[in-house]
C-alpha positions as CSV (number, residue, x, y, z in Angstrom):
1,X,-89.7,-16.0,-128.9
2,X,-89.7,-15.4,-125.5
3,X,-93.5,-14.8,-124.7
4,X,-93.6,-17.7,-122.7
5,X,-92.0,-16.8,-119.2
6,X,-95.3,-15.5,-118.0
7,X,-96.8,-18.5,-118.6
8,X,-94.3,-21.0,-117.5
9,X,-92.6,-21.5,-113.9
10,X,-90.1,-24.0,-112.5
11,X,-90.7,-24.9,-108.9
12,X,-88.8,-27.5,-107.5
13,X,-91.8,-28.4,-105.7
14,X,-94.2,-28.9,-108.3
15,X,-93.0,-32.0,-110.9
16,X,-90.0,-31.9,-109.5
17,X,-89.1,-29.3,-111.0
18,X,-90.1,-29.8,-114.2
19,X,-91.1,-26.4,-116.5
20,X,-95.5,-26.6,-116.3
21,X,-97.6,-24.3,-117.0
22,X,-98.0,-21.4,-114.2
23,X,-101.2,-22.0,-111.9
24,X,-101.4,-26.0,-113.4
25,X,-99.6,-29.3,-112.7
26,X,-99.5,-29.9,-116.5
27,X,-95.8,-29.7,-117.8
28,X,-94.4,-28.8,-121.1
29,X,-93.4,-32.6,-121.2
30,X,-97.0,-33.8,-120.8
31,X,-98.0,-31.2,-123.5
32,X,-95.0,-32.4,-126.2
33,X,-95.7,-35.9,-125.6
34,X,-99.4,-35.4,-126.1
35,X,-98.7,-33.6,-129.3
36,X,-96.2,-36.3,-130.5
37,X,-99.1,-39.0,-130.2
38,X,-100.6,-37.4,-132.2
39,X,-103.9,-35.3,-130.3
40,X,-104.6,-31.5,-132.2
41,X,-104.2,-28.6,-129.5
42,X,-108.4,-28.9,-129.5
43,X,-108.3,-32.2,-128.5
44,X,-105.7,-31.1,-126.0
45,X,-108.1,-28.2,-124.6
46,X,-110.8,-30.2,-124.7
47,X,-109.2,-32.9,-122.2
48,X,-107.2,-30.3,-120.1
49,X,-110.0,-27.2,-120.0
50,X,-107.6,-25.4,-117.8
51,X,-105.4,-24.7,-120.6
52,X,-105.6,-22.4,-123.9
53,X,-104.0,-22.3,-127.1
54,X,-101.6,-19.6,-125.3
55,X,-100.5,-22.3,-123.1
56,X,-99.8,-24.7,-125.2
57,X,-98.5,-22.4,-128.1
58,X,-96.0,-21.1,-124.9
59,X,-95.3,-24.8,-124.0
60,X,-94.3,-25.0,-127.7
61,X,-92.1,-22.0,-127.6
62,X,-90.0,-22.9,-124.3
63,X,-89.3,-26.6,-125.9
64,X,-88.2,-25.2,-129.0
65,X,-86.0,-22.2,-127.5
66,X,-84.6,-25.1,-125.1
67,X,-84.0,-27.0,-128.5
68,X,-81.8,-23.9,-129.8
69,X,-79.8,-23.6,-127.1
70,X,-78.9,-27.0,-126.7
71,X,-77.6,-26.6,-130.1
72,X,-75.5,-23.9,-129.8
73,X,-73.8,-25.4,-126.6
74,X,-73.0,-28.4,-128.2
């Protein structure tokens, strides 16, 4: 699933280059570790307005594509 390039940009300038979502400072980083501690994607929203469940389903699908091709490189 590749639905996600419109919602995610890597700028060197921003996080250091880090993937976030586009128009936000919030990376896919911040948005897996707040998942693994355990918050819902409400929860999420509710503390970070500026996103949706788009966002964060996006933020989702980049970490998991990144996932498969790790994989197959190794």
């Amino acid at each position: 699933m590749k639905h996600y390039s419109s919602l995610i940009v890597i700028d060197p300038h921003v996080r250091f280059g880090r993937p976030v979502i586009i128009g936000t400072r919030i990376s896919v980083y911040d948005i897996l570790g707040w998942y693994a501690s355990g918050m819902t994607m409400e929860e999420i929203i509710a503390d970070f307005p500026e996103l949706t469940k788009e966002h964060i389903t996006a933020a989702l699908a980049y970490a998991a594509d990144r996932e498969h091709k790790t994989s197959i490189a190794s």
